[in-house]
C-alpha positions as CSV (number, residue, x, y, z in Angstrom):
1,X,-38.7,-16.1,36.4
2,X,-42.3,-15.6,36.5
3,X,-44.1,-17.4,33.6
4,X,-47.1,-15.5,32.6
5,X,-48.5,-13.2,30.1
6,X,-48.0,-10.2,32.3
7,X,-44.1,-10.4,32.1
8,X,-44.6,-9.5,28.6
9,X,-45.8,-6.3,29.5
10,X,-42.8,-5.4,31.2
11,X,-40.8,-6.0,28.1
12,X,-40.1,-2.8,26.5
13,X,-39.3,-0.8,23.1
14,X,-35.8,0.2,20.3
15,X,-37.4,3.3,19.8
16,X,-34.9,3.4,16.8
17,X,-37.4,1.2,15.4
18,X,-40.2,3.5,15.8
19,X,-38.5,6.7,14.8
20,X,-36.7,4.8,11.7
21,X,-40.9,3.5,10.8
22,X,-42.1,7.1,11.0
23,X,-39.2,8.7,9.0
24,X,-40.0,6.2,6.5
25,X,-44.3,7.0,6.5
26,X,-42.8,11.1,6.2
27,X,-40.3,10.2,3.0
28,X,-43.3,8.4,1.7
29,X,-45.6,10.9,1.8
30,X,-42.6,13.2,-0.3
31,X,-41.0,14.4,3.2
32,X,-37.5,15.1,2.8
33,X,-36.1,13.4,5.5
34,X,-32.5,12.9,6.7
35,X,-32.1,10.1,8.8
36,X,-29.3,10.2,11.8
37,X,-31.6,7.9,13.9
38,X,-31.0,4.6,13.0
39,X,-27.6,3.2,13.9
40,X,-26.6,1.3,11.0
41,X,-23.8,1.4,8.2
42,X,-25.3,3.3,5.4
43,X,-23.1,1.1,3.6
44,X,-23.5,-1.6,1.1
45,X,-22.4,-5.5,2.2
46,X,-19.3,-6.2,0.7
47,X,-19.8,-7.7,-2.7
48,X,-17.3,-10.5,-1.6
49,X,-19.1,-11.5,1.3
50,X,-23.0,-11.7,-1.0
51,X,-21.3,-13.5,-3.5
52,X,-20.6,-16.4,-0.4
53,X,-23.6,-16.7,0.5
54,X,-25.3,-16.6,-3.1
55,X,-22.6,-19.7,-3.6
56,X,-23.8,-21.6,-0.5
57,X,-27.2,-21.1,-1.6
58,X,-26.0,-22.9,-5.0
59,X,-24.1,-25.3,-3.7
60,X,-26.6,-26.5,-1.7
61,X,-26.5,-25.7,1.8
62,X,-30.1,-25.3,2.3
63,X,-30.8,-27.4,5.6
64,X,-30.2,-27.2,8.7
65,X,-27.1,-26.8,10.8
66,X,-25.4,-27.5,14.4
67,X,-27.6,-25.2,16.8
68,X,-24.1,-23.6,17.7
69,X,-23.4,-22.5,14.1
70,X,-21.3,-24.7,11.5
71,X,-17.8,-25.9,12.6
72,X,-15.8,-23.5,9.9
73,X,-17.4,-20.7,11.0
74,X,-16.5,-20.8,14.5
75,X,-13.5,-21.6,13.7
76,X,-13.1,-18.5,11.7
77,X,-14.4,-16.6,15.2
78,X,-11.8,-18.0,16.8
79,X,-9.2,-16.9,14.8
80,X,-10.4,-13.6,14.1
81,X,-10.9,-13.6,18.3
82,X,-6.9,-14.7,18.6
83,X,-5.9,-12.1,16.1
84,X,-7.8,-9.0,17.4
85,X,-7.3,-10.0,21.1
86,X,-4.0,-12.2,21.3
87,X,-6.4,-14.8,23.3
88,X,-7.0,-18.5,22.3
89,X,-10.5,-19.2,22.4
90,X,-11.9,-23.1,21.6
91,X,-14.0,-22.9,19.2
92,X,-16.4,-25.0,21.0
93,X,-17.2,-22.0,23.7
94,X,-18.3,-20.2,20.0
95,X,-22.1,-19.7,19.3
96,X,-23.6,-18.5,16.3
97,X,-26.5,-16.5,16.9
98,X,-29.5,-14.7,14.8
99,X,-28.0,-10.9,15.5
100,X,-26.4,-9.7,18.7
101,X,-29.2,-9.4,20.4
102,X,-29.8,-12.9,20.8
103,X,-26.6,-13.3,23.2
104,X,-28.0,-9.9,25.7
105,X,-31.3,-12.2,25.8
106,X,-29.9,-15.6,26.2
107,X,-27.7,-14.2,29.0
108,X,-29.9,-11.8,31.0
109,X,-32.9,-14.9,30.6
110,X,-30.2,-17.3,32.2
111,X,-29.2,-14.9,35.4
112,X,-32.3,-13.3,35.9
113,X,-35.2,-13.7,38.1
114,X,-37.2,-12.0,41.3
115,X,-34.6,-11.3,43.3
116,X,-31.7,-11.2,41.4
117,X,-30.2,-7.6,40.3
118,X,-28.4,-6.7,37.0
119,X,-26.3,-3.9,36.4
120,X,-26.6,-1.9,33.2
121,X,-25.0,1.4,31.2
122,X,-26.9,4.4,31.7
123,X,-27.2,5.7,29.1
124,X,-27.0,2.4,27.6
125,X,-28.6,0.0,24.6
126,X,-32.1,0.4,25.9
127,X,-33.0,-3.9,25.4
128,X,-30.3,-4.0,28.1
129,X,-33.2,-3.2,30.5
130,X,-36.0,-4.2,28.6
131,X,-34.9,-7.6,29.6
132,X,-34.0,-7.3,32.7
133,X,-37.6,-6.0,33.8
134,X,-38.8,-9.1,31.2
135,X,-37.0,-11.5,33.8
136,X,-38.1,-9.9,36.7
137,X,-35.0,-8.6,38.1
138,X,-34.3,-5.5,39.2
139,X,-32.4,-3.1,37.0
140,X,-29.9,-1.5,38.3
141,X,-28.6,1.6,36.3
142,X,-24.5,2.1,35.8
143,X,-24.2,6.1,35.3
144,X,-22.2,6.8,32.2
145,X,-21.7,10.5,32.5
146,X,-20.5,13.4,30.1
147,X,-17.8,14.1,32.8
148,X,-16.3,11.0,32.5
149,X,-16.2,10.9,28.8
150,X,-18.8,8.6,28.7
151,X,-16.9,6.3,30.3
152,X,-17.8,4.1,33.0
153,X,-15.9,4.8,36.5
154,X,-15.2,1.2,38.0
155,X,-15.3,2.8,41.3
156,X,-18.8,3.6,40.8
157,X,-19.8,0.7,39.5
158,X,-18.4,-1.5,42.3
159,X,-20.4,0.0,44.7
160,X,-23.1,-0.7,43.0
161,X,-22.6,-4.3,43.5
162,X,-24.7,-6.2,46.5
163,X,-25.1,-10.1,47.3
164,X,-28.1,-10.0,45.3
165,X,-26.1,-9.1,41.7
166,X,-26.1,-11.6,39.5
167,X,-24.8,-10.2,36.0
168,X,-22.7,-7.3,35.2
169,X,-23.3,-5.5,31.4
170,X,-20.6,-3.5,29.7
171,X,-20.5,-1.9,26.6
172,X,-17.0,0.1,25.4
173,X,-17.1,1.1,22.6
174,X,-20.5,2.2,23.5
175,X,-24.2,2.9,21.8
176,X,-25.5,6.0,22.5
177,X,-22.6,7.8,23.6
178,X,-19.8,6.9,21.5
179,X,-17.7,6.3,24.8
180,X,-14.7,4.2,25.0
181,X,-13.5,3.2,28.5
182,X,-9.7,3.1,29.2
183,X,-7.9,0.1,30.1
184,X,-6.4,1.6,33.6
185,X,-10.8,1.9,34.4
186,X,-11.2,-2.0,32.8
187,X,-8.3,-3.2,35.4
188,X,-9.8,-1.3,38.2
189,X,-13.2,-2.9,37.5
190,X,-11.9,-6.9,36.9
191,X,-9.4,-6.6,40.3
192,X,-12.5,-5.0,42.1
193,X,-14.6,-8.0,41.3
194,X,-12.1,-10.5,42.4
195,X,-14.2,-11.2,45.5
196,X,-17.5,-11.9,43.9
197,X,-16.3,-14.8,41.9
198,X,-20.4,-15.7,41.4
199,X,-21.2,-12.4,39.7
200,X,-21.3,-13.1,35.5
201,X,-20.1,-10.5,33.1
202,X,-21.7,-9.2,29.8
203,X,-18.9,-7.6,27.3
204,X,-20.9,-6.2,24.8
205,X,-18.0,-5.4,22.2
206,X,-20.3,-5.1,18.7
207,X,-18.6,-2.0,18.2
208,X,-15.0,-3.6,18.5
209,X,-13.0,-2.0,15.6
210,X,-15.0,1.2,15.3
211,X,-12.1,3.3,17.6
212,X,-10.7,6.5,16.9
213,X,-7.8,9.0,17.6
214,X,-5.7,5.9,18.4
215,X,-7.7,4.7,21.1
216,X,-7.5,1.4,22.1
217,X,-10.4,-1.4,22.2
218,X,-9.7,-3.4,25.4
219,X,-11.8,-6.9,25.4
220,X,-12.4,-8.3,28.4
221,X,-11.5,-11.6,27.1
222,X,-7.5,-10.3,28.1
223,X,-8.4,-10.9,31.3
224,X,-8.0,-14.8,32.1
225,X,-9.0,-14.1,35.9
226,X,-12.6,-13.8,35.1
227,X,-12.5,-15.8,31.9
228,X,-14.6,-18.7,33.9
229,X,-17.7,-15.9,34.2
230,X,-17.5,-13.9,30.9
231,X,-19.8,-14.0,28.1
232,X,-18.3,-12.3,25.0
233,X,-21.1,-10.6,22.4
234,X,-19.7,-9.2,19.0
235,X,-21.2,-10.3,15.6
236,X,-21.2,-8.8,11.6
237,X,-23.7,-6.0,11.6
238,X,-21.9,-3.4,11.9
239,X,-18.2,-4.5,11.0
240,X,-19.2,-5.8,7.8
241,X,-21.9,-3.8,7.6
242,X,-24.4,-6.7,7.5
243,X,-27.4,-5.5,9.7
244,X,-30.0,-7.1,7.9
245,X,-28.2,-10.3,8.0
246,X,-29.0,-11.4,11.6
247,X,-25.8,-12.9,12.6
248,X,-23.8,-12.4,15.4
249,X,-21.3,-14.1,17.5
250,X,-20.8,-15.7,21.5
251,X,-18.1,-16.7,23.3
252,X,-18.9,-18.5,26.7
253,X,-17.9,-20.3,29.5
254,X,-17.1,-23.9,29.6
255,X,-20.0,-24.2,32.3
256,X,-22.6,-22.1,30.5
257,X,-22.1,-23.6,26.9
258,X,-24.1,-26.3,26.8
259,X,-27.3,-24.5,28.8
260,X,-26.9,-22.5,25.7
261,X,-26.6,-24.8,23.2
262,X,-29.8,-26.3,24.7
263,X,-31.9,-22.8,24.3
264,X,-30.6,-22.8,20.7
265,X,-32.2,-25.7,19.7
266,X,-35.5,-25.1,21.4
267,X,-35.3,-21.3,20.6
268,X,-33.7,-20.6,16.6
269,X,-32.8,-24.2,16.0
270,X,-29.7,-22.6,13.8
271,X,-28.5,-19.8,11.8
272,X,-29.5,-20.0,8.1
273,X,-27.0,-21.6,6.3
274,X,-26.1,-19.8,3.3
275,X,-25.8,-16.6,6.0
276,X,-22.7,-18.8,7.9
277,X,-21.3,-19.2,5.0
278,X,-20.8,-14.9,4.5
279,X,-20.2,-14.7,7.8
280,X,-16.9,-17.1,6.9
281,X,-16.0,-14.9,3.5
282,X,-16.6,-11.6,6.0
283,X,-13.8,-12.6,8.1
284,X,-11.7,-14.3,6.3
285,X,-12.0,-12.1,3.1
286,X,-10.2,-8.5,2.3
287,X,-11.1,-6.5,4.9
288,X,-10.5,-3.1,2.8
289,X,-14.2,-2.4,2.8
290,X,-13.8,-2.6,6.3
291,X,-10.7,0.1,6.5
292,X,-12.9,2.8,3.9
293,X,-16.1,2.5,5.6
294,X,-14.1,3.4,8.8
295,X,-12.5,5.9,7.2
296,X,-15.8,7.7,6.2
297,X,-16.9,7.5,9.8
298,X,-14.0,9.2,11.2
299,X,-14.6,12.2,8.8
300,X,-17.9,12.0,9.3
301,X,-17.5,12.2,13.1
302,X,-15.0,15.4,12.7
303,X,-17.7,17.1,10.7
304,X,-20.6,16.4,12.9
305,X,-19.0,16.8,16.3
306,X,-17.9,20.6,14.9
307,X,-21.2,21.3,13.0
308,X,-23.1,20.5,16.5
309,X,-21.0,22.8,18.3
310,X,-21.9,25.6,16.7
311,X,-25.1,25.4,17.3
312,X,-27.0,27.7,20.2
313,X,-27.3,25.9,23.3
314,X,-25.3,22.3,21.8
315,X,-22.3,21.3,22.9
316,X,-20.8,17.8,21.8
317,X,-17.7,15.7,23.3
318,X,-15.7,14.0,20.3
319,X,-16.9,10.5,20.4
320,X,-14.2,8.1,20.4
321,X,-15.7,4.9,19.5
322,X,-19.0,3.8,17.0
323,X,-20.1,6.2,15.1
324,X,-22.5,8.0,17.4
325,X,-22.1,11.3,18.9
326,X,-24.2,12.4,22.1
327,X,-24.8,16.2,22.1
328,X,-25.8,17.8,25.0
329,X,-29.2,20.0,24.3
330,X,-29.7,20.9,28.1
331,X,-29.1,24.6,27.4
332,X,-31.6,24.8,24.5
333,X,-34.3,24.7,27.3
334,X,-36.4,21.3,25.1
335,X,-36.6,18.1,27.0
336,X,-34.7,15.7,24.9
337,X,-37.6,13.5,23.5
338,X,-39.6,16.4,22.4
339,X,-37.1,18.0,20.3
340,X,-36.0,14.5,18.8
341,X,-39.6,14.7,17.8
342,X,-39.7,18.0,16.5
343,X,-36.7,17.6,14.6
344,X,-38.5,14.8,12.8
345,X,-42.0,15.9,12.6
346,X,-40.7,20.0,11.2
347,X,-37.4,20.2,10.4
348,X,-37.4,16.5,8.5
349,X,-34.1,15.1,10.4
350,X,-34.7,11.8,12.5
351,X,-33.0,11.4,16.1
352,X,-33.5,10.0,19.2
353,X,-33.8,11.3,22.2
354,X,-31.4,10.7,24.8
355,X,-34.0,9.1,27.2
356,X,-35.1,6.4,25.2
357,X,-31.6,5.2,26.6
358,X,-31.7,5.3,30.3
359,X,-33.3,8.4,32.6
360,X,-29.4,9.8,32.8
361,X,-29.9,10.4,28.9
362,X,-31.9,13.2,29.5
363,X,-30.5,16.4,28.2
364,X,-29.4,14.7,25.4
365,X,-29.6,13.3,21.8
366,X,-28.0,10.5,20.0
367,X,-27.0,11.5,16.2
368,X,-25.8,8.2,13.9
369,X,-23.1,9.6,11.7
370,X,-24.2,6.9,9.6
371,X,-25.2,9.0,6.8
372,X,-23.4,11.0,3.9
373,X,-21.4,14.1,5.0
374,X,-23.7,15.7,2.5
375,X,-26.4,14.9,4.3
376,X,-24.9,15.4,7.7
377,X,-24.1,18.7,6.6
378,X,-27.8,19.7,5.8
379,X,-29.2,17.9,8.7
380,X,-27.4,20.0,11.3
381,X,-28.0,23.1,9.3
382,X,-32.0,22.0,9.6
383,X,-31.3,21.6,13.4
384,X,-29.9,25.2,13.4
385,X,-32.6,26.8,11.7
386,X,-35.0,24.9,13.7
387,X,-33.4,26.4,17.1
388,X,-32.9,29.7,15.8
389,X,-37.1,29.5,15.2
């Protein structure tokens, strides 16, 4: 990796962030806005999993802890691992990190460097490349197309793979598109990387539970035959609805543990205590806040995935997974970022355009049904007075 200040100019942006700042300088100003940008729970924490940590904070657990997160806690990963994926994990290969994003940057950090290549979702979680051009290896984009139902094709990808890839990123279910790839593509993709035993594997499965129309959630971590190269990222933020809580949760390799237990403790040191101490309640506890809150998304979906198709020049697949849907707005004749922006800026509704995922998302935009069906409602009625205009 090259160590000097200009790497840090290669690191990029969440334009989430930037959109979700600006909504917030328009509602202060007495804006109306409606925001479908952001892409978190508009949900409360469950009072179960405060009360936890307000406990922890009386009982005194105010120090430090293991730079892998506290013993108790992992264990509870590992059991909420064995009972969501039928696979025994130690929980030893469990780390405990300040949001999910931590694990993308631990892992990209470790395999890349000049030379190296890393393969991405395009349309993907844009810090996916951000830190790939940070290390300075070569990002190398894995189409996730419309056609496809925002799946990735495991075909496609393979080819995509050279001598020079060192670390593979998937995301199902998937942020922006809502896409859920099927097991039959998953099997395709682990037996067509049986020959490149070296290449390392990013599951990014945040959005684990949040599946709809009985699909199924398919963890890599079924599959013992890459076991040895797979680094498993899930965490609380959206499951519990803990965003703000910066936690989330690894699973690694035997030979990679310990390289990242050492980065943990010149990096974060640890997770804050009392926060560990939630994160036991959130999966241990009654998950019935859980059940509702994924409830409201899958009405919330119906609504917004039929409202958007009404619209002139919109069309929207049902998302299957999250709780994002990914309209096309080709046909409107706006480039995807400028609309997002006009939406905001006239017609007071926040969203993001689809290139501030990847240069396939253009033609699109991402819409968080993370907002009240009230709200939802207006919001796509702003966007169809706004095209009609």
């Amino acid at each position: 990796m090259l160590h000097t200040i200009a790497a840090f100019d290669r690191i990029g942006e969440e334009n989430a962030f930037a959109v979700l700042a600006r909504a917030t300088a328009l509602a202060a100003r007495g804006r109306d806005i409606i925001n479908l940008g952001i892409g978190q729970p508009d949900f409360q924490t469950p009072p179960h999993i405060v009360e936890a940590a307000v406990k922890a904070l009386r009982d005194g657990h105010h120090g430090y802890t293991p730079a892998t997160g506290i013993l108790a806690l992992r264990e509870a990963v590992a059991r909420r691992t064995l009972a969501t994926t039928g696979v025994e994990v130690s929980p030893d290969s469990v780390v405990i990190v300040p949001g999910g994003k931590v694990t993308m940057f631990v892992a990209i950090l470790m395999f890349g460097e000049p030379g190296a290549e890393i393969l991405y979702p395009d349309p993907g979680f844009p810090i996916y490349r951000s830190m790939i051009e940070f290390t300075g290896a070569t990002p190398v984009p894995v189409p996730i197309r419309e056609e496809n139902g925002f799946a990735f094709s495991a075909e496609e990808t393979l080819t995509l793979v050279t001598g020079r890839t060192r670390l593979l990123i998937v995301n199902s279910p998937a942020n922006p598109t809502g896409g859920v790839t099927p097991r039959a593509e998953i099997e395709r993709l682990v037996a067509g990387l049986a020959d490149r035993p070296d290449l390392a594997i990013l599951s990014d499965e945040i959005y684990d539970v949040m599946t709809y129309d009985g699909e199924e959630h398919v963890s890599l971590l079924t599959f013992p035959q890459i076991r040895d190269r797979l680094i498993l990222l899930n965490g609380w933020s959206k499951t519990w609805a803990m965003t703000g809580w910066r936690m989330g949760w690894s699973v690694w390799p035997d030979r990679l543990i310990d390289k990242v237990r050492k980065l943990a403790v010149n990096c974060w040191s640890c997770v804050n205590a009392p926060t560990q101490h939630a994160g036991i309640a959130a999966i241990d506890g009654p998950q019935d806040a859980t059940a509702a809150m994924m409830a409201a998304f899958d009405r919330r979906r119906r609504l917004v995935v039929d409202a958007v198709n009404a619209l002139p020049g919109v069309s929207c697949r049902v998302p299957k997974g999250a709780f994002y849907a990914f309209p096309n707005i080709s046909a409107t004749g706006w480039q995807a970022k400028k609309l997002a922006a006009a939406l905001l800026e006239e017609a007071g509704v926040a969203t993001i355009g689809g290139p501030d995922f990847g240069v396939l998302g253009e033609g699109y935009i991402r819409l968080s049904y993370a907002n009240s069906e009230a709200n939802i409602a207006r919001a796509v009625e702003r966007i169809g007075d706004f095209l009609a205009r």
